[in-house]
C-alpha positions in Angstrom: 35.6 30.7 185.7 38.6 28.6 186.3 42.1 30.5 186.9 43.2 29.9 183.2 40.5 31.3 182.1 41.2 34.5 184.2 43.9 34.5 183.1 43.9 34.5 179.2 41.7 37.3 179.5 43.9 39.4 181.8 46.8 38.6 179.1 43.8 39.7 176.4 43.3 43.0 177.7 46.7 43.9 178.3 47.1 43.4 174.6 44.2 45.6 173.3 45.6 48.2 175.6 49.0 47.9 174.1 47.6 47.8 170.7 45.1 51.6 171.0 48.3 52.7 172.7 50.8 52.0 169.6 47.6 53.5 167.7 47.0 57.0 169.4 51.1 57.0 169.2 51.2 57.0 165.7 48.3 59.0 165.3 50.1 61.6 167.1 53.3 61.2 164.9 51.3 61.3 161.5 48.9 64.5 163.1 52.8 66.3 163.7 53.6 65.1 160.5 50.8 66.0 158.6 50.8 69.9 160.2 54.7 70.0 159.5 53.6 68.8 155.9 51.4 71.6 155.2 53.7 74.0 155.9 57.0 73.3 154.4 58.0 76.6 153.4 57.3 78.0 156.8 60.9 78.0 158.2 62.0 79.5 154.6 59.6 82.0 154.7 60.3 82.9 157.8 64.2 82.5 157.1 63.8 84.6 154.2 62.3 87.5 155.9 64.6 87.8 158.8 67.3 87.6 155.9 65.7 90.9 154.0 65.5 92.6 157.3 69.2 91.9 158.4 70.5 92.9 155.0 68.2 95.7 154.9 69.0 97.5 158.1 73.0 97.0 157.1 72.7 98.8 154.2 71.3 101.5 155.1 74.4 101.8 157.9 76.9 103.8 156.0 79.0 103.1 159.2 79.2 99.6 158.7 82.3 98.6 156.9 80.8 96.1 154.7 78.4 98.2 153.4 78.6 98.1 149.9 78.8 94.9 149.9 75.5 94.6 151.0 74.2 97.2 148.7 75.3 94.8 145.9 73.4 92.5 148.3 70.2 94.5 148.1 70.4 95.2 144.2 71.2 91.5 143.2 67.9 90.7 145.3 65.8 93.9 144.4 65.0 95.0 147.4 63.1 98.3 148.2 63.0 99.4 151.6 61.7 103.1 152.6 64.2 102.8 155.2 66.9 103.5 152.5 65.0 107.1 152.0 66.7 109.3 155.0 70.3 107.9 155.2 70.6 108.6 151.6 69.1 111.2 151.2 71.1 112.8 154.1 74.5 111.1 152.8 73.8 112.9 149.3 72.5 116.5 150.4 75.2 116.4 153.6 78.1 114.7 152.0 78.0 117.0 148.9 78.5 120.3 150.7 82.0 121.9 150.2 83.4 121.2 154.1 82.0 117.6 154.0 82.9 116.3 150.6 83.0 113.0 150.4 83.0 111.0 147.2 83.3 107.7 148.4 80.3 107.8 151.0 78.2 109.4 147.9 78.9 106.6 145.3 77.1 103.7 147.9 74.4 106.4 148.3 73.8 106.5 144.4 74.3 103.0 144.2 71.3 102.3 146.8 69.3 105.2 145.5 67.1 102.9 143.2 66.0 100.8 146.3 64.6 103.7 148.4 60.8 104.6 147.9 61.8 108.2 147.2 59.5 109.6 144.7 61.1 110.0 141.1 61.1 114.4 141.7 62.8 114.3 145.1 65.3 111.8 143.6 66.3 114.1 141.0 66.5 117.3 143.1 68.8 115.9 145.6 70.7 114.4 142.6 70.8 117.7 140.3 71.8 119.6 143.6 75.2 117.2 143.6 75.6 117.1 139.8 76.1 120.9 140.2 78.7 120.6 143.3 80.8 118.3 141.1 83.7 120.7 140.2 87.3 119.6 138.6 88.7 116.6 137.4 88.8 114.9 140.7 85.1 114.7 140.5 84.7 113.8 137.2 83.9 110.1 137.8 81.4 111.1 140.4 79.5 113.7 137.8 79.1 110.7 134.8 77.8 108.4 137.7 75.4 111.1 139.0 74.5 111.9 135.0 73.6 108.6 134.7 71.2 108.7 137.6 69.5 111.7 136.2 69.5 110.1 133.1 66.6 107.5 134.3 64.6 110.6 134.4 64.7 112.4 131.7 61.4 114.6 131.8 62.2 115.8 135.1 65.8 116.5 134.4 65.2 118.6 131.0 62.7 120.5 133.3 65.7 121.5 135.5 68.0 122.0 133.1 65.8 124.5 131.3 64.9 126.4 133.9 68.3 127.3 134.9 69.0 128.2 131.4 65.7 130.4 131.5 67.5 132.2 134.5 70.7 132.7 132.6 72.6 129.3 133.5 74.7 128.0 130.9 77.5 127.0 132.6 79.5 123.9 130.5 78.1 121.2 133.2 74.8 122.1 133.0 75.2 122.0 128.8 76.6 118.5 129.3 72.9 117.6 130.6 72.3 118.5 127.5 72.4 114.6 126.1 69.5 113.9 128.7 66.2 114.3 125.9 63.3 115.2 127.8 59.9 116.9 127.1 61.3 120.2 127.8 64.5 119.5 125.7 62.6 121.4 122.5 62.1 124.7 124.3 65.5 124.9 125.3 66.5 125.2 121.8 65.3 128.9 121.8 67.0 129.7 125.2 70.2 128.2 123.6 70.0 130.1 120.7 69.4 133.4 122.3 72.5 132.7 124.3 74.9 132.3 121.6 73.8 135.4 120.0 74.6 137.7 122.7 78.4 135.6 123.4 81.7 136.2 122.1 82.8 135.0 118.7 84.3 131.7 120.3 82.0 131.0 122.7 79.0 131.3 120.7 80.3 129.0 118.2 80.9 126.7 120.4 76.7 127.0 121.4 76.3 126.1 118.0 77.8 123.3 117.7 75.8 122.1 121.1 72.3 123.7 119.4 73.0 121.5 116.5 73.8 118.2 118.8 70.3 119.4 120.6 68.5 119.3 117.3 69.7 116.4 116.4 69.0 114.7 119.9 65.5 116.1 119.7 64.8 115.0 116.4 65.3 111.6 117.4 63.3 111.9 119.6 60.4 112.9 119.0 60.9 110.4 115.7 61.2 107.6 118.5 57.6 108.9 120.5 55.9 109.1 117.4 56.7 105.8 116.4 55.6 104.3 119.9 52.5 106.6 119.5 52.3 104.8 115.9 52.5 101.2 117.1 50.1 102.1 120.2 47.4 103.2 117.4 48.0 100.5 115.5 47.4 98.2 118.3 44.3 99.5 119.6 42.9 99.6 115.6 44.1 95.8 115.4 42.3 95.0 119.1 39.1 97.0 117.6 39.1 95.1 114.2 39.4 91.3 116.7 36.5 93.0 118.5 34.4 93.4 115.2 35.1 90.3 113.8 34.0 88.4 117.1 30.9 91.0 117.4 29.8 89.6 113.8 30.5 85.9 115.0 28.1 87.0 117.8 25.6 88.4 115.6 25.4 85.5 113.1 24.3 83.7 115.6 21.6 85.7 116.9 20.7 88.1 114.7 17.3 85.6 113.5 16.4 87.9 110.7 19.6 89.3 109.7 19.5 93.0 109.7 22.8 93.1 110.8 21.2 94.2 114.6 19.6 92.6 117.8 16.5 93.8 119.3 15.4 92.9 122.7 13.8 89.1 121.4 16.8 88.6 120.1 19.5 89.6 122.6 17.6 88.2 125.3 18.0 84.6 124.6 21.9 85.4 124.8 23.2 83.8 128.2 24.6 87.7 129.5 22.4 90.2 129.0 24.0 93.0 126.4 21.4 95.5 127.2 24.4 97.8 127.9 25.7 98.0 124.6 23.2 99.5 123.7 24.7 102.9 123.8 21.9 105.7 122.3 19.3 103.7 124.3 17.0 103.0 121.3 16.4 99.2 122.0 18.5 98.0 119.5 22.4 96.9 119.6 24.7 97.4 116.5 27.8 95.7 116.0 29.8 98.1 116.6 27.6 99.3 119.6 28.8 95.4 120.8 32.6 95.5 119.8 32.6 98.2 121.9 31.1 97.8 125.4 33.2 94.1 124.7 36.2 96.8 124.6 34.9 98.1 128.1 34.8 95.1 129.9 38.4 94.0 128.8 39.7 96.7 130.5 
């Protein structure tokens, strides 16, 4: 082979060379890029948690000055953190004592109240507890906020509220809980009206007057659950008729000698087996055996 031969094919394989190399480089680059492709939202993800955490372990620092700034923070985002649970409910039982009264440091704790994981029964203790500490004007802003926390539980509060009044309780803020309608709002109608009959002229008329706003209150609503106990039945007897009507649809098309039932020949061509339906296990399905094991399995 003669020297120019040598040395095209020297210059030939330096080429190829160069050529896999540019190759494997950008295979490299589109392999990085693909991986960073299929995970895009890694970096926010991962951004985003470190974010809830930060704001979340600020919040619940009723040191840090900017605190209720982030507890605006955490209620424009919705968090819930069960960290939340012992700094508020230390701020509320502690801060609420006569010697440590502080009105200021118990407003942020309502406020971040709805993010703790505290169950809805411990949440109203520690808040009835305070309502009852609120005494005097100067607290009067603090007692509507602390109403209005109670008021998001209204079973559990009328369950309080009558129980002090079963003990003899009737003191004017506890009647002002009163306007919180609750299961146990009814029987406090007798306790109320028990009370008034054994007060002065003055104050038992002024009873009255809150036994007739009760009435009124409970009235209302009990008009309001039996309308929602109304639409619910109305409901489930609209689902039941759909469920009948398809049922029939159903049947028509395999009921071969139209009785109005299937038996076994003719249930078993269907592509699921309704053998289940068949509710008083005598081999044959009814319509309305159908409708309702179809009721069953849309739960």
């Amino acid at each position: 082979m003669s020297r120019k031969h040598i040395l095209a094919a020297l210059t030939w394989v330096m080429l190829c060379g160069q050529v896999a190399l540019a190759q494997s480089d950008s295979s490299t680059e589109s392999t990085e890029s693909t991986e960073q492709d299929a995970n895009p939202s890694s970096v926010l993800s991962e951004v985003q948690e470190e974010f809830r955490e930060f704001v979340c372990s600020r919040a619940a620092d009723f040191s840090d000055p900017n605190q209720i700034s982030l507890i605006r923070l955490v209620t424009q985002r919705k968090f819930v953190d069960e960290r939340f649970n012992q700094p508020v409910r230390q701020v509320i039982e502690t801060a609420a004592k006569p010697d440590q009264w502080d009105i200021d440091r118990i407003s942020r704790a309502l406020e971040l109240l709805p993010a703790t994981t505290l169950k809805p029964a411990d949440q109203v203790e520690i808040l009835f507890r305070c309502y009852l500490r609120c005494s005097g004007k100067q607290d009067a802003r603090l007692a509507r906020e602390l109403s209005h926390h109670l008021g998001r539980f209204p079973n559990q509060t009328s369950e309080l509220v009558k129980q002090r009044m079963s003990e003899g309780d009737f003191q004017p803020k506890l009647l002002a809980l009163l306007s919180i309608v609750g299961e146990s709002s009814e029987d406090m109608l007798p306790l109320l009206m028990q009370f008034a009959k054994s007060q002065p002229a003055e104050t038992a008329t002024q009873a009255l007057f809150e036994i007739d706003r009760l009435i009124r209150r409970v009235s209302d609503y009990k008009r309001r659950n039996g309308t929602m106990e109304e639409k619910r039945r109305l409901a489930a007897e609209d689902r039941d008729d759909k469920l009948i009507h398809y049922a029939e649809r159903i049947f028509q098309r395999y009921d071969g000698n139209r009785d109005g039932k299937l038996d076994e020949s003719e249930y078993s061509a269907m592509l699921m087996s309704p053998v289940a339906a068949d509710a008083n296990r005598d081999g044959i399905i009814t319509v309305t055996e159908y409708a309702a094991w179809m009721a069953t399995r849309q739960r």
